[in-house]
C-alpha positions in Angstrom: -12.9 -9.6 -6.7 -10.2 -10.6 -9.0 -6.2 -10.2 -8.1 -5.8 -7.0 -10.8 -9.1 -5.4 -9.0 -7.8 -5.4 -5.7 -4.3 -4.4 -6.9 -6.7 -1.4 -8.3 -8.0 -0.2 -5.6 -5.4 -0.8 -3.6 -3.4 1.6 -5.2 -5.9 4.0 -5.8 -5.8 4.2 -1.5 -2.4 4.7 -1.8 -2.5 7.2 -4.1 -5.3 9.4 -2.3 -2.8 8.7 1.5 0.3 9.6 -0.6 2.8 8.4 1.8 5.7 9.7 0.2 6.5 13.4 -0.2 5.4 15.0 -3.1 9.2 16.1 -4.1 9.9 12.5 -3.8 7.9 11.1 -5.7 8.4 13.3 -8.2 12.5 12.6 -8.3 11.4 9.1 -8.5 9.1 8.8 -11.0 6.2 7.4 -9.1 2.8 8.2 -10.9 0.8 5.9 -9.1 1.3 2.4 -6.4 0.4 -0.3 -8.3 3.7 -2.2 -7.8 3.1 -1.4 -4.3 -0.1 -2.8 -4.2 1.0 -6.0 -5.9 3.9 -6.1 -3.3 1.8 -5.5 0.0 -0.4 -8.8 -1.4 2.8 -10.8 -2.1 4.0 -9.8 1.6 0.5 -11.2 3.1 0.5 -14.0 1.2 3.9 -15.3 1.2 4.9 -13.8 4.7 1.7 -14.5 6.0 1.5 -10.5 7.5 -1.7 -9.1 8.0 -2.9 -5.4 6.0 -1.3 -3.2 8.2 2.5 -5.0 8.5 2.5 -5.8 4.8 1.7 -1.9 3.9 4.1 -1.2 6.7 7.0 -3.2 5.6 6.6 -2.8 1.9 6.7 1.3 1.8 9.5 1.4 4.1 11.6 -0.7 2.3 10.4 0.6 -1.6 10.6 4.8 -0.3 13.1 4.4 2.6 10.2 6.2 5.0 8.6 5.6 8.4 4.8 5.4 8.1 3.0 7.3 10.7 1.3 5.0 12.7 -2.1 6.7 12.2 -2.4 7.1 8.8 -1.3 3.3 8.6 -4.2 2.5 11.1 -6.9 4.9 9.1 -5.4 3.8 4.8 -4.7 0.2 6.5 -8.0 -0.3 7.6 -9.2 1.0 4.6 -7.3 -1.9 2.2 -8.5 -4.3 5.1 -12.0 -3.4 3.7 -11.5 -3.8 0.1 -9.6 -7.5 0.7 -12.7 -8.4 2.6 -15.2 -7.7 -0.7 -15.6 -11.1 -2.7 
């Protein structure tokens, strides 16, 4: 699996968790998280985090929210299993 597919699909878990509020993202401008997605593999790879800390650390610090520790566990766990595919 290429870098750009797993940036896909990345975001396209984002997307369907939605993590920030719908009013926010709309003052924002968010349409999708594909700069997210890019930045939670930059975080593992240059911070050396694993799935969950990178997602963790990335949306907190782009939107400003806490991630709820379940939904990180369930959409983490879910980006866990798409960086596993070859």
């Amino acid at each position: 699996m290429t870098e750009d597919e797993k940036v896909a699909q990345i975001s396209k878990i984002l997307a369907r968790w939605s993590p920030v509020a719908n009013d926010q993202a709309a003052a924002i401008g968010l349409s999708d998280y594909e700069v997210e997605a890019e930045d939670i593999l930059w975080a593992m790879k240059l911070n050396r985090y694993s799935v969950k800390k990178a997602v963790s650390e990335v949306l907190q610090q782009a939107f400003l929210i806490e991630v709820d520790d379940s939904e990180l566990e369930r959409f983490g766990g879910e980006i866990e299993a798409v960086l596993a595919k070859r």
